[in-house]
GUMIMAR-830824 format. One record per residue (C-alpha): z, x, y. Coordinates in steps of 0.2 Angstrom, whole numbers. Example, Ala and Ser with C-alpha at 12.3 -4.5 7.8 and 13.67 -1.06 7.14 Angstrom:
up = 39 east = 62 north = -22
up = 36 east = 68 north = -5
END
This chain:
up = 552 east = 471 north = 683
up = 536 east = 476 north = 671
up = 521 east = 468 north = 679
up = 511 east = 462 north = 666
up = 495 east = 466 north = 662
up = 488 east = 449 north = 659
up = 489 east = 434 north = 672
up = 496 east = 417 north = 665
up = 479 east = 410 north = 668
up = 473 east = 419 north = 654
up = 491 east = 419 north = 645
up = 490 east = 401 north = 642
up = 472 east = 401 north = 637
up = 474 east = 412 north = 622
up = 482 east = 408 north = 605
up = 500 east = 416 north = 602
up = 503 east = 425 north = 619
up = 518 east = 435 north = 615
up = 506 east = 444 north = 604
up = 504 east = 452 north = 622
up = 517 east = 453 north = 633
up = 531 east = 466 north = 622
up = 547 east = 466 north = 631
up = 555 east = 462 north = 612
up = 572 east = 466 north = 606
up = 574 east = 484 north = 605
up = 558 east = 487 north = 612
up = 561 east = 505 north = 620
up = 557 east = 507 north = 639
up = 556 east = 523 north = 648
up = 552 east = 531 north = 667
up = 535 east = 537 north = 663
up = 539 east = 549 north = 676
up = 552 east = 557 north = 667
up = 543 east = 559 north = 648
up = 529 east = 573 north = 646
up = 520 east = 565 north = 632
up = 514 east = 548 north = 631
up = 510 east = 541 north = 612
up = 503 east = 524 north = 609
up = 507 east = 519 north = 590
up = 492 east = 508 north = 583
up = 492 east = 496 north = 567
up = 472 east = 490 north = 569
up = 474 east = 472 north = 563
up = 484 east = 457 north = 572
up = 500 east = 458 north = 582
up = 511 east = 447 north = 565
up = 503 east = 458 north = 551
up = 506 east = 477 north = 563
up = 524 east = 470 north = 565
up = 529 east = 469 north = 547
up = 523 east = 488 north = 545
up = 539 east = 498 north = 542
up = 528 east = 518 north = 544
up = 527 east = 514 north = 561
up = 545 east = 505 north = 567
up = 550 east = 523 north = 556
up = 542 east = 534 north = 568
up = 542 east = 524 north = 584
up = 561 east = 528 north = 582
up = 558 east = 545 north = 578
up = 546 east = 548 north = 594
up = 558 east = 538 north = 604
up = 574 east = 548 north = 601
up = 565 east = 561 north = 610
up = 567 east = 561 north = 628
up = 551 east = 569 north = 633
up = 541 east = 556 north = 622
up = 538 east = 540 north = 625
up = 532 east = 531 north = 609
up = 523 east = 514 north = 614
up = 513 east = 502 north = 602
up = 498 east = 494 north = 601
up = 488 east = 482 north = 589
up = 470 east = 474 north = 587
up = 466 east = 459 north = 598
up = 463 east = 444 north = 591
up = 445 east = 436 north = 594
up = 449 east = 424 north = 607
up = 458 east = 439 north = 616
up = 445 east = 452 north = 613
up = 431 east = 440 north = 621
up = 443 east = 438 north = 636
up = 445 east = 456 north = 638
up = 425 east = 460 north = 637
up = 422 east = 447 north = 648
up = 434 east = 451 north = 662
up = 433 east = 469 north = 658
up = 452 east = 471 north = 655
up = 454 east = 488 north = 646
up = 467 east = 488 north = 629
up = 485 east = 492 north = 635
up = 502 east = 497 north = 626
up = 517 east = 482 north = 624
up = 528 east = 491 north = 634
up = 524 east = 498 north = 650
up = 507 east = 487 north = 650
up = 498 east = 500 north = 655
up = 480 east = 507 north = 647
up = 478 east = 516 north = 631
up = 463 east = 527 north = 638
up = 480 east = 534 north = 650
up = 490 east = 540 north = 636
up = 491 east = 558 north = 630
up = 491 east = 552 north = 610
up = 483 east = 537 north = 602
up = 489 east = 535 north = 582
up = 481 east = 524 north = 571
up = 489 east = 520 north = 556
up = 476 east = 518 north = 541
up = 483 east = 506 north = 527
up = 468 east = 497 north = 521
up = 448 east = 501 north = 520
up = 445 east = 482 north = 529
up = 452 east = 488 north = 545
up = 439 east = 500 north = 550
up = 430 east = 489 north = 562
up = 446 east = 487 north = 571
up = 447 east = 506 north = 574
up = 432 east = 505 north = 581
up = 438 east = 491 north = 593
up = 453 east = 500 north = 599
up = 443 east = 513 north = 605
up = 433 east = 503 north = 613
up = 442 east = 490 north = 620
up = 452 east = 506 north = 628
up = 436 east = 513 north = 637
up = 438 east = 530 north = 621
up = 422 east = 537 north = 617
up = 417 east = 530 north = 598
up = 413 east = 549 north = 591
up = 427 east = 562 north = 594
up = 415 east = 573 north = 600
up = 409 east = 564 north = 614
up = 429 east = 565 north = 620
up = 438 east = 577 north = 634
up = 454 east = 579 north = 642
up = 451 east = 563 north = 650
up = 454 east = 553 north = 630
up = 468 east = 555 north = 621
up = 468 east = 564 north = 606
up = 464 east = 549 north = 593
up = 476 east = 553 north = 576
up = 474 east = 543 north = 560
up = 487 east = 545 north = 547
up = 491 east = 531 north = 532
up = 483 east = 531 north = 514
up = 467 east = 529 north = 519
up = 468 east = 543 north = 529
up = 468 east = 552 north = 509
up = 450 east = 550 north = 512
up = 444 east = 552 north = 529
up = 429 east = 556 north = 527
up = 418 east = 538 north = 531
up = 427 east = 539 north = 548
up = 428 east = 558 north = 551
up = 415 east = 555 north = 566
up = 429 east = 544 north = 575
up = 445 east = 552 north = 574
up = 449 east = 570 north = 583
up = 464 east = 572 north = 570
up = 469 east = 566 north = 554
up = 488 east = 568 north = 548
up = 489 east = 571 north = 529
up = 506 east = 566 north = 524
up = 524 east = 558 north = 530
up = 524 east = 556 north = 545
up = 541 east = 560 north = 549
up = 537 east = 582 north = 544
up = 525 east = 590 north = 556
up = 522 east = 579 north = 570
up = 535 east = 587 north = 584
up = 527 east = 603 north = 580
up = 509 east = 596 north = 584
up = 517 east = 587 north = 600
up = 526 east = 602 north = 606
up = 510 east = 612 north = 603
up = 500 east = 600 north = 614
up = 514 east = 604 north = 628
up = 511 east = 622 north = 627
up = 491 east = 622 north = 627
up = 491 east = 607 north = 643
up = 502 east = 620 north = 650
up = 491 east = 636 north = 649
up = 474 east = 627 north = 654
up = 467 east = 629 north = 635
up = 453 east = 616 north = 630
up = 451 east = 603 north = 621
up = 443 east = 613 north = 606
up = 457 east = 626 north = 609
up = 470 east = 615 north = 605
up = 463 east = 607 north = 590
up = 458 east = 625 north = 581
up = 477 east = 628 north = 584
up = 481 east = 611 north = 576
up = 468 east = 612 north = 562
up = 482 east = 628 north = 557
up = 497 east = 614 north = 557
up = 500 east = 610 north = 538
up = 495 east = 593 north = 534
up = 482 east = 593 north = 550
up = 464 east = 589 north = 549
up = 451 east = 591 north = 562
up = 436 east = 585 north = 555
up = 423 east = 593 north = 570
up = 431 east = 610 north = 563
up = 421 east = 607 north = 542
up = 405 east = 606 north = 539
up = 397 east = 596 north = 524
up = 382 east = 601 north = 515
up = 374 east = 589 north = 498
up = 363 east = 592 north = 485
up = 349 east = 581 north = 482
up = 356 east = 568 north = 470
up = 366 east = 565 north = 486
up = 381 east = 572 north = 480
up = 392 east = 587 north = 490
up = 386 east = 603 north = 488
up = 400 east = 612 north = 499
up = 413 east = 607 north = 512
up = 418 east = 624 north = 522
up = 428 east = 628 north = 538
up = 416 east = 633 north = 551
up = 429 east = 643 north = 561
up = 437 east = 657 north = 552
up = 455 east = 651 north = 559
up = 452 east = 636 north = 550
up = 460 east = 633 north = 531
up = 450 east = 628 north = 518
up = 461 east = 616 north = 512
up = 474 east = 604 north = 519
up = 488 east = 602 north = 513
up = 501 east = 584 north = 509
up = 515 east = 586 north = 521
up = 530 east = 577 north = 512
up = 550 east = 574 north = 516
up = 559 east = 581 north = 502
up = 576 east = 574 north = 506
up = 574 east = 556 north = 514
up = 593 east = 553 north = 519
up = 595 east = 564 north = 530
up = 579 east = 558 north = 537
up = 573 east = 545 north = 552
up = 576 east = 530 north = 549
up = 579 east = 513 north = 560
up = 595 east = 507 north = 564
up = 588 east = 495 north = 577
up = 568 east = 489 north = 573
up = 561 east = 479 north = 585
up = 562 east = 461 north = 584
up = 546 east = 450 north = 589
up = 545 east = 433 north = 598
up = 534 east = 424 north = 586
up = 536 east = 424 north = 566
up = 528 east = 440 north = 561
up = 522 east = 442 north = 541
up = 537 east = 450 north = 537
up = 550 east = 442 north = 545
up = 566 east = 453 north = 540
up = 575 east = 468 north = 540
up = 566 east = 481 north = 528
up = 577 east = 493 north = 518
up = 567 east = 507 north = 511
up = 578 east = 513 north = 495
up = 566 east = 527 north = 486
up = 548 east = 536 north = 491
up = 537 east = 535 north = 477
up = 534 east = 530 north = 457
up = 540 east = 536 north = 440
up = 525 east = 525 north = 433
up = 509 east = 530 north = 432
up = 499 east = 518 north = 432
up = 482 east = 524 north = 431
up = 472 east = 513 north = 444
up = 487 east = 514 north = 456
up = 486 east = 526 north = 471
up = 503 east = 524 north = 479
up = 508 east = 530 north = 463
up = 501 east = 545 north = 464
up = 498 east = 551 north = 483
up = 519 east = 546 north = 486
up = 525 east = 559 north = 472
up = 538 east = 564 north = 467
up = 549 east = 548 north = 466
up = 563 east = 552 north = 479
up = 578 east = 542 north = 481
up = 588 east = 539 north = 495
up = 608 east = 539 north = 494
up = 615 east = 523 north = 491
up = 630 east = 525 north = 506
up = 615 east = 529 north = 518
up = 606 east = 512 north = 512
up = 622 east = 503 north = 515
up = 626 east = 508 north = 530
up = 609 east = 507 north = 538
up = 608 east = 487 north = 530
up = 623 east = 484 north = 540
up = 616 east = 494 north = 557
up = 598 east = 484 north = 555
up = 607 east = 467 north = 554
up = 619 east = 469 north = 566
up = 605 east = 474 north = 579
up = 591 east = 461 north = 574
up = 599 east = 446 north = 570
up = 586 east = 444 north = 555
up = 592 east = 431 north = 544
up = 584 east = 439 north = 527
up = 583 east = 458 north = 521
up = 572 east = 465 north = 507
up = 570 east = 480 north = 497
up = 556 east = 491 north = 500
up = 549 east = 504 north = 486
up = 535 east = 503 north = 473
up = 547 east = 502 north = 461
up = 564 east = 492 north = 465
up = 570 east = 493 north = 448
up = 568 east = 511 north = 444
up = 581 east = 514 north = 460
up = 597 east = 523 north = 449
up = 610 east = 515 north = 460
up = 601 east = 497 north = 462
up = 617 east = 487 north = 453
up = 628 east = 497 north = 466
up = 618 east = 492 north = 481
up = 613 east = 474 north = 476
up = 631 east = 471 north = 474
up = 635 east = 475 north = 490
up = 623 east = 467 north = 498
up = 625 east = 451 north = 490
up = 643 east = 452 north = 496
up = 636 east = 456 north = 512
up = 624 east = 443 north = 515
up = 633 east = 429 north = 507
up = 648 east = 430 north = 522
up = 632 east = 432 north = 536
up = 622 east = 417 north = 528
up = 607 east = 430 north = 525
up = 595 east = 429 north = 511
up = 588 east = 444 north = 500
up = 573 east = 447 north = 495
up = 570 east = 460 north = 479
up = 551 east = 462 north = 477
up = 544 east = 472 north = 463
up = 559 east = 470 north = 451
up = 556 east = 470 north = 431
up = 561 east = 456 north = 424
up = 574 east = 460 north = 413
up = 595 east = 453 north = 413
up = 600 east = 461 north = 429
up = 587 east = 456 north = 437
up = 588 east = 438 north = 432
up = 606 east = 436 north = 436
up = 606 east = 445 north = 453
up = 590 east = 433 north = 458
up = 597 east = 416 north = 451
up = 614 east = 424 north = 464
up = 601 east = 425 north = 477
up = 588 east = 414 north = 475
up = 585 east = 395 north = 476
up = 577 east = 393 north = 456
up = 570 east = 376 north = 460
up = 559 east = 383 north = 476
up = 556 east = 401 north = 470
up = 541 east = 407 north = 456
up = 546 east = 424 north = 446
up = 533 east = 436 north = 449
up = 524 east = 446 north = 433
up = 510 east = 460 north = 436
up = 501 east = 464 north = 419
up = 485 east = 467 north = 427
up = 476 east = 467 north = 412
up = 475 east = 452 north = 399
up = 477 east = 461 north = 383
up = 490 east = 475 north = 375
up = 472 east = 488 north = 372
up = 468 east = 489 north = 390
up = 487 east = 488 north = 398
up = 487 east = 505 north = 388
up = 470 east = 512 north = 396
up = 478 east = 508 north = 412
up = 493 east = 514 north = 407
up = 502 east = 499 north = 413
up = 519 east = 503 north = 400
up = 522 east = 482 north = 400
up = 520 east = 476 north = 381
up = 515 east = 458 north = 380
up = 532 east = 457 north = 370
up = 541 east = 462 north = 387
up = 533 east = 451 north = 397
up = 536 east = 434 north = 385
up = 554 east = 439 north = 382
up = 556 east = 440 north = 402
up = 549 east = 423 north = 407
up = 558 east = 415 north = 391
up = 574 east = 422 north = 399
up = 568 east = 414 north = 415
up = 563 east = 396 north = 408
up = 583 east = 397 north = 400
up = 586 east = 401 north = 416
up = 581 east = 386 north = 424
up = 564 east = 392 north = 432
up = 549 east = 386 north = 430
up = 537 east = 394 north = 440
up = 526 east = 411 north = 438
up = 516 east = 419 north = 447
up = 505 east = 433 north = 437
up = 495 east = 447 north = 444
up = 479 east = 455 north = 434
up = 464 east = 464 north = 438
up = 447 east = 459 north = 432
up = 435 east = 474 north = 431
up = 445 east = 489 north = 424
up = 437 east = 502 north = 415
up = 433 east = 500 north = 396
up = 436 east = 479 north = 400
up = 426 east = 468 north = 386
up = 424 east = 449 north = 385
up = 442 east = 451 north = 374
up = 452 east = 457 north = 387
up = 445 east = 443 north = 401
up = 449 east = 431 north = 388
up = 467 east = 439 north = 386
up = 472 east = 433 north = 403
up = 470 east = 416 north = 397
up = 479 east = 418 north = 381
up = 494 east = 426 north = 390
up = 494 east = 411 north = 400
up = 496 east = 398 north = 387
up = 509 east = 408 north = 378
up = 521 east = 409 north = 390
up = 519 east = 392 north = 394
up = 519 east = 387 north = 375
up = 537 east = 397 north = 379
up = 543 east = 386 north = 393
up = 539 east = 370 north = 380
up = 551 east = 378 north = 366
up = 565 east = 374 north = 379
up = 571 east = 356 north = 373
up = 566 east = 342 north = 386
up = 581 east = 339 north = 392
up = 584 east = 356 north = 395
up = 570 east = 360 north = 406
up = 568 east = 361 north = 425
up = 552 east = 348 north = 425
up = 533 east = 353 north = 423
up = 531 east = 373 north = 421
up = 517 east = 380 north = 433
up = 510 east = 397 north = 429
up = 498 east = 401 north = 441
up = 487 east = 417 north = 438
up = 478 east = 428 north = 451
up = 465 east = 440 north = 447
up = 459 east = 454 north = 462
up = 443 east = 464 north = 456
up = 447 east = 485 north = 453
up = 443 east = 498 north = 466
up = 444 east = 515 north = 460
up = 455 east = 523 north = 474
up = 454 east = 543 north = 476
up = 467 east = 552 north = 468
up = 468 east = 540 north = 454
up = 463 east = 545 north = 435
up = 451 east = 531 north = 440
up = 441 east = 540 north = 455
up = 427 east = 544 north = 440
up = 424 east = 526 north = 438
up = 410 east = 515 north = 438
up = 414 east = 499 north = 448
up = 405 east = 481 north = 445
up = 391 east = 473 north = 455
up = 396 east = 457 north = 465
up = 389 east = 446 north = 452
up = 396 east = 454 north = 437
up = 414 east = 452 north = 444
up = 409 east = 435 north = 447
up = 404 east = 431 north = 430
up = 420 east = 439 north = 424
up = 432 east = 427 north = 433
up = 419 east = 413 north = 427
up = 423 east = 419 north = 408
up = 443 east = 417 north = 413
up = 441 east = 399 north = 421
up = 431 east = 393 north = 407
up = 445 east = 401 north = 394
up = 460 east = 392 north = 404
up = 451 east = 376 north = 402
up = 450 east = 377 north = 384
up = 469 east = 381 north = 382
up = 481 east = 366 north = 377
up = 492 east = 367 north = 391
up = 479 east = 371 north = 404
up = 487 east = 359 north = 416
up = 501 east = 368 north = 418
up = 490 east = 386 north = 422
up = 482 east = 386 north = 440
up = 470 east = 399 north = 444
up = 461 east = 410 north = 456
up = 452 east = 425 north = 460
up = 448 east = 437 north = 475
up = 430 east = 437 north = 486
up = 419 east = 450 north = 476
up = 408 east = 452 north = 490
up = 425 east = 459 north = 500
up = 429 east = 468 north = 486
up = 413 east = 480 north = 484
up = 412 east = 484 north = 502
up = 430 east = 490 north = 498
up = 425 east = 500 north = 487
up = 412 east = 510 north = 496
up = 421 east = 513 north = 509
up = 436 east = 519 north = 498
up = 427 east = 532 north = 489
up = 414 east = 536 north = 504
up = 408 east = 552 north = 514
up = 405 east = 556 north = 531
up = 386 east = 547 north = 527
up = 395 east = 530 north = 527
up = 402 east = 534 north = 545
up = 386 east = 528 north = 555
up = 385 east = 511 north = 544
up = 405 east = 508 north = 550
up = 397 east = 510 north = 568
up = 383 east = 501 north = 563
up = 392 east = 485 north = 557
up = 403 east = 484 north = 568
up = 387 east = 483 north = 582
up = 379 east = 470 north = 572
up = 398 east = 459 north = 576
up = 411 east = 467 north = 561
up = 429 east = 463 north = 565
up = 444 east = 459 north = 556
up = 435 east = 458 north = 538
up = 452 east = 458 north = 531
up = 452 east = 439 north = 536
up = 439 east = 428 north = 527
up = 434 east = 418 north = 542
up = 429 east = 432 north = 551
up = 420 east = 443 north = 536
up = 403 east = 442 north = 539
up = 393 east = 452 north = 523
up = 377 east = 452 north = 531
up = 381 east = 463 north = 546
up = 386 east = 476 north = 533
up = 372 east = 472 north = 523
up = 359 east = 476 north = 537
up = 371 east = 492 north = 544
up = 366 east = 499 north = 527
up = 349 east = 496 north = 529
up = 348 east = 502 north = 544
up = 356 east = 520 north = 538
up = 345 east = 520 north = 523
up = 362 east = 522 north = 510
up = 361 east = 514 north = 495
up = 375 east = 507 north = 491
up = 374 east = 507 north = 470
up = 378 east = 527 north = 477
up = 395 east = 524 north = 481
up = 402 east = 509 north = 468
up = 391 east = 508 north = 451
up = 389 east = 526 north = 447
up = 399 east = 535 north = 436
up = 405 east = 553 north = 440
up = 402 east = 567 north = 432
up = 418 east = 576 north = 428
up = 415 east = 591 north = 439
up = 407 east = 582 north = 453
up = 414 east = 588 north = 469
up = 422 east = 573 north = 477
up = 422 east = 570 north = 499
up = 441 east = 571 north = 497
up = 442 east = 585 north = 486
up = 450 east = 597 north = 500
up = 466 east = 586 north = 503
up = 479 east = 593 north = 489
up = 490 east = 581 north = 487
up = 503 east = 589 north = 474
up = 495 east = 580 north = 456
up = 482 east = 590 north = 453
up = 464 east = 584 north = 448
up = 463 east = 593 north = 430
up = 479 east = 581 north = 429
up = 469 east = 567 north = 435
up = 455 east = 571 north = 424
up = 465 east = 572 north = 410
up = 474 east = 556 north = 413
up = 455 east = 550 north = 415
up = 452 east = 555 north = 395
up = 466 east = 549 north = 388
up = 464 east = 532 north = 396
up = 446 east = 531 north = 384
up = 458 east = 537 north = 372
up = 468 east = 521 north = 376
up = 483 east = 533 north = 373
up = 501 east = 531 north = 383
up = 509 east = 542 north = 397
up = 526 east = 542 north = 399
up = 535 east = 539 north = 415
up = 541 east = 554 north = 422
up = 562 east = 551 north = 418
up = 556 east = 549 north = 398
up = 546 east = 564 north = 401
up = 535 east = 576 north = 414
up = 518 east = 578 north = 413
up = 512 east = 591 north = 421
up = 505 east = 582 north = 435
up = 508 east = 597 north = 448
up = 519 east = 585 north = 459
up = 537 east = 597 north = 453
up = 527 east = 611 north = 465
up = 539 east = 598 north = 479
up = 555 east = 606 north = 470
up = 564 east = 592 north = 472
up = 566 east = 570 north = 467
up = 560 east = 565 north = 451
up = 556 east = 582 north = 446
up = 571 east = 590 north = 444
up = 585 east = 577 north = 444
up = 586 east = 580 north = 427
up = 587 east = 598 north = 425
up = 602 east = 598 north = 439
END
């Protein structure tokens, strides 16, 4: 019988306890005494939201079909559970065995947003870890970060040992079996990570060294071990069938975010989009066979009991065997009474038919992401959605017999005028002017459109990375220009809209695009109070505010200034397959406001075919 690490005093005195106490369906339990390495899996937010993470289910299976690993997981204490654990001096432990994180041989971090950094910082913490790596011995474990924020690891280079450049599923046994053999022959700390740092795909930060110019810009970033590559490079899984993948995920007690078997069906995007960096760090687009798909849709539903399923990829609809495996799962589903979900599907015929098979049209909204409000700017973004697509799609819909939308559009985006803000509003009112066309009697009740607006980050590894971003108050005054411009439209009662925190959204965007000098303001904030800033009630912008001070980094550094075009950028040493002349050049066209094809209608050049395989040469096969 596992003991527990918290009594039921303290159980019943927190909110949502099972959050605590693992022991879930398919949880995987070991003899410690029988495993050699000990590897504690983090996602650093809340139990429900680290739950619906698929990356980490993917590799706890892998660790766990090891028998000399013993892959546990751990996730960020809430508030009232991290004031309980200060108080009573109860150090962070794994679901599992219960037992500390300070114990363990490996602490991962998965990295999927900027707004979780502060929780980093708490794990560590919380798990008696030394804050900066190198304050750390044998005594710590060796502290990993991996995700897509770990394309730019730089702003919290001073906490992690390691970073892991890449999918996850390529070089980790050999980094694990390496540790093996170094523990074995007495070698150091330092010894083991110069041997790592030689690992494709594995950074050690301690091993480079950064020098800037005056404007505040890097001068050089250099190895300052001989040993030591100069650049790191993406590690990537060519062929992802005969890959890991789940056939049994864990299933939590309490409702987690995503509540359902997940079925990743492709790696990747054909796209393009220029402001989009998934769609650029995940090339090329990589499918996985649709046999594999439907065998492992059975396998996960069988060994969860989930009661929906849901496709996984940027991309749904760009999947070349998606009528194939919809079909079978609709089959499938119906004779177990489970639902599908299909997220990020284009709204054409297929679509529509399969979701009015699968979905209850009076309940669900149809989802539309034109990000920008007029035909000019969806070209500089390279969005490849004409406003003509969009209306034919939701009149399809409204005949249909739905009447809910839901669209998606960035306010902010490089090149944007008054026009373009305006745009949103005009789209608006045109596609509800569609729903109206349908004779009254025909129609599902009152049509609701409701529009969304998130401000633009430029991301690393995007065309966009040169890009100025707006102040708080200009982002502000941007969504005030779109409110004002529903109003005045004639079916502005049925449009409903609203817009993200700008204050959330520039902090963001520092520390998306920061250095290394950004790293003692992370520490700094997170001093001052910080913690889970991705949850508004807890955000508090003057405790980043004064961390800033503090350092003396002005922040107009990192988010208003334009780059010059060969500026040297803190992630410029991570090559990532596209290249950044393609970048630039993507950069150009987008003043040009000129088009890039998807990569089926035509390659580009991006560098991405150097992989020799998906996308890239399914064509010439």
């Amino acid at each position: 019988m596992r003991k527990l690490a918290l009594s039921d005093e303290i159980l019943l005195s927190i909110s949502s306890p099972a959050r605590y106490i693992g022991n879930e369906i398919n949880a995987v339990m070991k003899d410690k005494s029988e495993v050699a390495v000990r590897f504690a899996m983090c996602f650093p937010d809340v139990y429900e939201i680290g739950m619906s993470h698929l990356g980490i289910q993917i590799l706890y299976d892998m660790f766990n079909q090891r028998d000399d690993i013993w892959c546990e997981r751990v996730y960020s204490p809430w508030p009232d559970m991290d004031k309980v654990m200060r108080d009573k001096k109860i150090p962070l432990f794994a679901l599992e065995s219960q037992e500390p994180v300070k114990d363990f041989d490996f602490l991962g971090i998965t990295i999927q947003y900027e707004m979780c950094y502060t929780n980093i910082l708490q794990i560590l913490d919380l798990s008696g870890i030394p804050l900066e790596a190198k304050e750390r011995t044998w005594d710590d474990p060796i502290v990993i970060g991996g995700g897509p924020c770990s394309y730019n690891p730089e702003p919290l280079a001073q906490f992690f040992d390691i970073f892991y450049i890449g999918e996850g599923e390529t070089v980790y046994f050999q980094l694990i079996d390496l540790y093996k053999e170094e523990r074995a022959k007495g070698s150091s700390r330092m010894e083991f990570l110069k041997k790592a740092a030689q690992i494709p795909g594995i950074y050690v930060p301690m091993l480079y060294e950064v020098t800037y110019k005056e404007d505040g810009t890097i001068a050089s970033f250099t190895p300052i071990d001989a040993s030591v590559p100069a650049s790191v490079e993406k590690q990537i899984v060519m062929d992802i069938t005969d890959s890991y993948y789940p056939s049994a995920p864990v299933v939590p007690f309490i409702k987690a975010t995503q509540d359902r078997v997940v079925l990743e069906i492709q790696r990747g995007c054909i796209r393009g989009c220029r402001f989009c960096q998934a769609g650029m760090l995940y090339r090329p687009t990589r499918e996985r066979d649709v046999e594999f798909l439907k065998q492992k849709a059975v396998e996960m539903l069988d060994s969860s009991g989930h009661e929906e399923i849901s496709l996984s990829s940027l991309s749904s609809s760009d999947y070349s065997q998606l009528p194939e495996l919809v079909n079978f799962l609709m089959e499938e589903c119906d004779r177990r009474g489970v639902n599908i979900s299909l997220p990020s599907l284009r709204i054409d015929a297929f679509s529509l038919d399969v979701m009015k098979k699968v979905q209850d049209i009076k309940k669900s909204s149809l989802t539309f992401a034109p990000e920008a409000g007029s035909q000019r700017l969806r070209d500089v973004i390279n969005k490849g959605l004409t406003e003509e697509v969009i209306l034919e799609g939701a009149g399809k819909a409204f005949e249909g017999g739905w009447n809910k939308v839901k669209l998606y559009f960035m306010l902010g985006l490089p090149t944007e005028t008054e026009d373009d803000m305006k745009g949103i509003a005009h789209l608006c009112e045109e596609i509800a002017e569609r729903y109206y066309e349908i004779p009254k009697d025909q129609r599902n009740g009152k049509c609701q459109i409701t529009a969304s607006t998130s401000f633009f980050v430029p991301k690393p590894f995007t065309p966009f990375q040169w890009a100025p971003m707006c102040r708080e108050e200009e982002f502000l005054d941007r969504a005030r220009i779109v409110r004002e411009e529903i109003h005045a439209q004639l079916n502005q009662k049925s449009i409903r809209y609203n817009w993200h925190e700008a204050d959330v959204t520039v902090l963001e965007g520092i520390l998306a695009r920061g250095d290394r000098k950004v790293g003692d303001a992370i520490l700094k904030a997170y001093e001052h109070g910080a913690l889970f800033d991705a949850w508004s009630e807890y955000y508090h912008p003057e405790y980043w505010k004064e961390a800033f001070a503090e350092c003396g980094i002005d922040t107009d550094f990192y988010t208003v200034r334009e780059r010059s075009d060969d500026e040297i950028f803190p992630w410029d040493f991570i090559k990532i397959g596209v290249s950044k002349k393609f970048l630039l050049r993507e950069w150009k066209r987008a003043h040009e406001e000129t088009v890039t094809p998807n990569c089926r209608m035509q390659c580009s050049g991006c560098g991405a075919a150097k992989y020799q395989g998906g996308v890239c040469v399914e064509s010439k096969g």
